[in-house]
C-alpha positions in Angstrom: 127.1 77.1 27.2 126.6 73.9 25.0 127.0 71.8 28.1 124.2 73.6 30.1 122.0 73.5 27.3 122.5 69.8 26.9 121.9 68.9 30.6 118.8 71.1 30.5 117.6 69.6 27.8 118.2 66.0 29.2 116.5 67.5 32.1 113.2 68.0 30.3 113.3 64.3 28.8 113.5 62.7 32.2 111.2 65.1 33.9 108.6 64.5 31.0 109.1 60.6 31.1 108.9 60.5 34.8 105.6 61.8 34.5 104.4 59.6 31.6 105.5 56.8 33.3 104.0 58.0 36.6 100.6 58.7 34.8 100.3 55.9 33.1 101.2 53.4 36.2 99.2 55.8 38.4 95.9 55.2 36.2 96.6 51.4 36.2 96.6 51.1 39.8 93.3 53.2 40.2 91.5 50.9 37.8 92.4 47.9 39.4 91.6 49.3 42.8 88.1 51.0 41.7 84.7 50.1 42.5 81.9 51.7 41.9 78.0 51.8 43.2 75.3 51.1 40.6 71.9 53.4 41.2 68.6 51.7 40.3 66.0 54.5 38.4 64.0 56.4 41.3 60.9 58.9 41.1 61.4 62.3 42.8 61.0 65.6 41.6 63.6 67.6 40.0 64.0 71.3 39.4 66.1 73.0 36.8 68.0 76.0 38.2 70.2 78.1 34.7 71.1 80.9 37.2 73.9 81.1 39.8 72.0 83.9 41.9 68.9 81.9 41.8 70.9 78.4 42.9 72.5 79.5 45.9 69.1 81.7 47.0 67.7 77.4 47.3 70.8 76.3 48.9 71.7 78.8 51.2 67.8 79.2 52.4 68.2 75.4 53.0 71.1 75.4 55.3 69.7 78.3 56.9 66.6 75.8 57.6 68.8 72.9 58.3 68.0 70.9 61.2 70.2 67.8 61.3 72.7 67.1 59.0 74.3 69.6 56.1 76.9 67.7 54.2 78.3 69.5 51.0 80.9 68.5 48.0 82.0 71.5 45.7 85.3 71.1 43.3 85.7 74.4 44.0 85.4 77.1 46.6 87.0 79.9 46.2 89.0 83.0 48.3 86.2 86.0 47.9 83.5 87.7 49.9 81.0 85.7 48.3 82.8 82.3 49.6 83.5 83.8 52.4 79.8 84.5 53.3 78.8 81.3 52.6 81.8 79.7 55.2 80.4 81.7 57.4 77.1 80.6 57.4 78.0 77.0 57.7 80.2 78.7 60.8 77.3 79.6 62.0 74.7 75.9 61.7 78.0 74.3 63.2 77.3 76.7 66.3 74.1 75.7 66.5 74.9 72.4 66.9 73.9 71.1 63.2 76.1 68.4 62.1 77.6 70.1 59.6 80.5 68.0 56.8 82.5 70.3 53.9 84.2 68.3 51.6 86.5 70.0 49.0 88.9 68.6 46.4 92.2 69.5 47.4 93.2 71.3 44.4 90.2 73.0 43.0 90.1 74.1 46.2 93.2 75.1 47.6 92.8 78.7 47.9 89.8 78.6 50.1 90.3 80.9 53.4 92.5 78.4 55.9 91.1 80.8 58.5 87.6 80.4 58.2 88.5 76.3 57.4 89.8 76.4 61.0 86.8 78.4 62.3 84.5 76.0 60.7 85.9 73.3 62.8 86.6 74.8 65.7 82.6 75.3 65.6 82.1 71.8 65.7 82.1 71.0 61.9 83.9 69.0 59.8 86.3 69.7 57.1 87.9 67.1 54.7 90.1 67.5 51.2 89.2 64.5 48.6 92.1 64.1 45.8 95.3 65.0 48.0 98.6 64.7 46.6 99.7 61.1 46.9 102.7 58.6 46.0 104.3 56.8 44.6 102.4 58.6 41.7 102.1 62.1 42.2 101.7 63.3 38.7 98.8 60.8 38.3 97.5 62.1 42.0 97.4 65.6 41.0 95.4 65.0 37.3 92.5 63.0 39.1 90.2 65.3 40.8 86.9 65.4 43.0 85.2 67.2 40.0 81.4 66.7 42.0 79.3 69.2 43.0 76.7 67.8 45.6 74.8 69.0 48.5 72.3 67.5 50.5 70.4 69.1 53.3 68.8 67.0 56.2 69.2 63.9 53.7 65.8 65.4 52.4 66.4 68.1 49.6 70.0 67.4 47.4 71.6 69.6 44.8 73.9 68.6 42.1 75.0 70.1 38.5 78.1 72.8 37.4 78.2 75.2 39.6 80.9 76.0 42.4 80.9 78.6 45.2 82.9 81.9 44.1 81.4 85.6 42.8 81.8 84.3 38.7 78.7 81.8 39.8 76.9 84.6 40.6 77.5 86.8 38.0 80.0 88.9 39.4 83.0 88.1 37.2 84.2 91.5 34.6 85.1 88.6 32.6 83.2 85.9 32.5 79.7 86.9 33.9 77.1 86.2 32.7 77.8 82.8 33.8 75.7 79.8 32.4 75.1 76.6 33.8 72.8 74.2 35.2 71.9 72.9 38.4 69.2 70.4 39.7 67.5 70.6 43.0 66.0 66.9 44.0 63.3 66.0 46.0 62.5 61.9 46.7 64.2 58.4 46.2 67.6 59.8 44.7 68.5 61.9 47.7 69.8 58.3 49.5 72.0 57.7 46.5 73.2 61.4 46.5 73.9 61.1 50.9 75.5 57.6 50.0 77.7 59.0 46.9 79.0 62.0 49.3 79.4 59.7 52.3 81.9 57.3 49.7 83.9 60.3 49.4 83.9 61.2 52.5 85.1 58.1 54.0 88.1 58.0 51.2 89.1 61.3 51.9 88.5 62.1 56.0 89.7 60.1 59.1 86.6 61.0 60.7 84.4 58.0 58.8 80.9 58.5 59.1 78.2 55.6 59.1 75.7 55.6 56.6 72.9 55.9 58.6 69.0 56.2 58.4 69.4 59.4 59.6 70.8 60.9 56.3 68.0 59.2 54.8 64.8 60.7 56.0 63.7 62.3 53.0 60.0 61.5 51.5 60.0 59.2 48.8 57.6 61.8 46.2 58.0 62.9 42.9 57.0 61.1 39.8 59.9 62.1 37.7 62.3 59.2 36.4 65.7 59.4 37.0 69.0 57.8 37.9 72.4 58.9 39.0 75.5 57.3 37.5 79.0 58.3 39.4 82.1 57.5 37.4 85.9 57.6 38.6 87.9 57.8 35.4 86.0 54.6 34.2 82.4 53.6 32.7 81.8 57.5 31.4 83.3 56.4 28.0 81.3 53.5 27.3 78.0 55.1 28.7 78.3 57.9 26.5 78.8 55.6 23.6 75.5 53.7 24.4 73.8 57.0 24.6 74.9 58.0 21.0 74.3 54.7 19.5 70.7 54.8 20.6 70.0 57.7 18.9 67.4 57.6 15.8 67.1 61.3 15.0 69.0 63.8 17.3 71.4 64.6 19.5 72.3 67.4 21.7 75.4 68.3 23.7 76.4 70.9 25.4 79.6 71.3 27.5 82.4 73.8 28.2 85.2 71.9 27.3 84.7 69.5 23.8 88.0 67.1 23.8 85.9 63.4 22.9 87.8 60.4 22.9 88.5 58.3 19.5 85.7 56.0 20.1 83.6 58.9 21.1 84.5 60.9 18.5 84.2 57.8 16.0 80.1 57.0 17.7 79.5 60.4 16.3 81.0 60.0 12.9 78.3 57.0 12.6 75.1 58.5 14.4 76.1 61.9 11.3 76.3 58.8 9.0 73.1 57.4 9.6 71.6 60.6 9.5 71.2 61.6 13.0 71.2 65.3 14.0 73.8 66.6 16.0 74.3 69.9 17.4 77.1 71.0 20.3 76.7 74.0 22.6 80.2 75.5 23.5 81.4 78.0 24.9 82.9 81.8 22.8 85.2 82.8 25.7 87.9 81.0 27.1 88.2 80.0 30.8 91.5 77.7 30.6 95.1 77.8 27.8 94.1 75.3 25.1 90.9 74.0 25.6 88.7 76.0 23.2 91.6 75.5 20.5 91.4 71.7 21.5 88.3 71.2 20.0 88.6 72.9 17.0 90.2 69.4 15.5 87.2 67.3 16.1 85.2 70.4 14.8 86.3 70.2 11.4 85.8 66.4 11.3 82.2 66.8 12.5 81.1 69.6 10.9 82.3 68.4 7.4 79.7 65.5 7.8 76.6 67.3 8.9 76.7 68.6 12.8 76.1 72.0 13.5 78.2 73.7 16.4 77.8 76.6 18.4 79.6 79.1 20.2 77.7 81.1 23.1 77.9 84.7 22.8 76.0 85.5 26.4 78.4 85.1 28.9 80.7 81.9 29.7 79.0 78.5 28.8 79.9 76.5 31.6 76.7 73.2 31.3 76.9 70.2 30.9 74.0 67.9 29.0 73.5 65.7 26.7 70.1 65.2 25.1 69.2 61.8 22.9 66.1 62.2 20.9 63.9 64.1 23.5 63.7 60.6 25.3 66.8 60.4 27.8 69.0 64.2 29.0 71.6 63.8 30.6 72.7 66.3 33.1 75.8 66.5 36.1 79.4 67.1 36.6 81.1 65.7 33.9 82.3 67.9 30.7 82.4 66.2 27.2 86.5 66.0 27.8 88.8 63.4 28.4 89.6 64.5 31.9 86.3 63.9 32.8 85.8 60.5 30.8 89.6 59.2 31.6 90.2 60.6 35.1 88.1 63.0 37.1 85.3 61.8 39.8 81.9 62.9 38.3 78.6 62.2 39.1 75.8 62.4 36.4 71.9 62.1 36.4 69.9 60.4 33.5 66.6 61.7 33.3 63.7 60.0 31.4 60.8 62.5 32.4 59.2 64.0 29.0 58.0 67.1 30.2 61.5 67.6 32.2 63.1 66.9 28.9 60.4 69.1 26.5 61.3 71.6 29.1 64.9 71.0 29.1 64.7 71.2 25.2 63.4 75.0 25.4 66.1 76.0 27.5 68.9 74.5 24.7 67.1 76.2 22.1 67.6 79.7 23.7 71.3 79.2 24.4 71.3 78.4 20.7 69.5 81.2 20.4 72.3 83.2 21.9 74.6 81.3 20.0 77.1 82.1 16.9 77.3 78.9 14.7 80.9 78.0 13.5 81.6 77.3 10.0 84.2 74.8 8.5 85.6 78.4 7.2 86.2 80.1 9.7 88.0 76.9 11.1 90.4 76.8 8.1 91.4 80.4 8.7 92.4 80.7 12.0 95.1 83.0 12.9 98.9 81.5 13.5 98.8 82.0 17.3 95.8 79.4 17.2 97.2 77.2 14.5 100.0 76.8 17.4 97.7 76.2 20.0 95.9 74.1 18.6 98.9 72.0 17.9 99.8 72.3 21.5 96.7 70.7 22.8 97.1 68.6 20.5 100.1 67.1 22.4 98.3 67.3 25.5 94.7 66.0 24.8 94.1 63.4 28.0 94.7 66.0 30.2 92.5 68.2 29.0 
């Protein structure tokens, strides 16, 4: 008995070594093969959408319109009637001789209907997975996802924010609904960056390249609102956030369903509470994932012993991701204040600088607040023992969470 138990133990040491060797070598090969695409600030306007029902009423009116070109990036889409619906309409542009392009990270996605997949393409569209499995690091491969969200309809109208396609987006989850999020709809300059960022991916990820034409690009350059998008790909996020926070003079608001911040993150905030910045963090009550909400709860107790103020919202599952610096720069995309998505996912972010966007913006914040239980340092200290051990668990596993 002994001698199985000491083989399976030796087991689980070279298991758990291959993989830390194969992440770490994995993530060293990435950065020196990355590159990335720099977006100037653009004018367009931008619409905030908070509800899933009222997102995919846009988008799906949209592709119904479509005329030319419907080329779409979602982390997830999911196995249920609601997904299935909305395969079937892009079944249906395919048919009508739209050009249509799905893109889908391999894993989030990996449970959406094969049949329909294979219907889309036998229509005439086009299907591609970003993120596959890959050697000679797998375990590196399978950490690194297409986290994105982005649409773009006849390279003039372009979505991009939180949500994926699947019945909890629209409220439809016993668990989780109501769900909250945010979501921009973009008219003007940006869309090019949006059609170039998806046509980037697309070329990693399909055999059926596609030229970056002025086709995609025939969107009106309106809108007086300023903007810029910033992709990242495991790199840059870190630093940019950092910048962010040490600009602040008075304020500082994040909200994101996952809170696991780097040490130099974590220490940027340490200073901004020092120099009397306010800071206040929007997460979520309920759970979505094992360990991430008792992840947090470490940098928690730091933060909120110097000053910040955090919340938990009560109204559903707080799925948004923004960051707002002294009502002059909000920050709003695909990447959650985590160090999967500052270490390794693919995430695509837009800056805006617009003051009534980000007075508006502002209101919206102070009613999730609003709907909002703020955690004390108390209630931290006195968790049960089934937390205590999670906590310590995440603890073990914070970069991939």
């Amino acid at each position: 008995m002994m001698i199985w138990v000491s083989i399976l133990a030796l087991l689980i040491i070279v298991v758990v070594a291959y993989c830390i060797v194969d992440f770490k070598m994995g993530k060293r090969r990435f950065h020196h093969n990355s590159s990335f695409r720099d977006y100037s600030k653009r004018k367009g306007d931008i619409h905030l959408i908070t509800h899933g029902k009222d997102l995919f009423s846009f988008l799906l009116t949209d592709i119904k319109n479509a005329q030319s070109s419907i080329h779409i990036l979602f982390y997830i889409v999911k196995d249920d009637q609601f997904s299935k619906n909305f395969l079937k309409l892009l079944i249906q542009k395919a048919k009508q001789g739209i050009e249509v392009r799905l893109l889908l990270d391999w894993l989030g996605s990996h449970n959406t209907p094969k049949s329909l997949i294979t219907e889309l393409r036998n229509a005439g569209g086009q299907v591609a997975y970003s993120n596959r499995l890959k050697f000679p690091y797998p375990f590196f491969s399978l950490q690194q996802r297409n986290h994105r969200k982005i649409s773009i309809i006849d390279g003039k109208v372009a979505y991009v924010g939180g949500y994926n396609v699947g019945k909890e987006y629209i409220d439809e989850d016993s668990v989780l609904s109501p769900w909250r999020d945010y979501h921009l709809r973009i008219f003007g300059e940006s869309v090019h960056d949006l059609q170039n960022e998806f046509c980037v991916n697309w070329n990693q990820s399909s055999k059926n390249t596609v030229s970056i034409s002025e086709k995609y690009f025939s969107g009106p350059a309106t809108g007086n609102m300023d903007h810029q998008f910033f992709p990242t790909e495991g790199l840059r996020l870190e630093h940019t956030i950092c910048e962010l926070i040490e600009s602040a003079k008075e304020s500082i608001c994040i909200g994101t369903p996952y809170f696991v911040p780097s040490k130099i993150i974590l220490a940027k905030l340490n200073d901004a509470l020092k120099r009397g910045v306010k800071i206040r963090i929007i997460v979520p009550k309920k759970a979505d994932h094992i360990l991430v909400k008792e992840a947090s709860f470490f940098y928690f107790r730091i933060l909120i012993e110097l000053g910040a103020e955090v919340y938990q919202y009560l109204n559903g599952f707080y799925h948004a991701k923004i960051i707002i610096v002294d009502e002059e720069v909000c920050q709003i995309g695909t990447a959650n204040f985590d160090r999967r998505s500052i270490y390794l996912n693919l995430e695509i972010n837009c800056y805006i600088y617009d003051h009534d966007f980000i007075q508006s913006m502002i209101k919206v914040v102070e009613k999730d607040i609003l709907d909002s239980h703020r955690l004390s340092l108390e209630e931290l200290n006195n968790t049960k023992y089934a937390t205590k051990l999670k906590e310590l668990g995440a603890k073990l596993v914070a970069d991939l969470l």
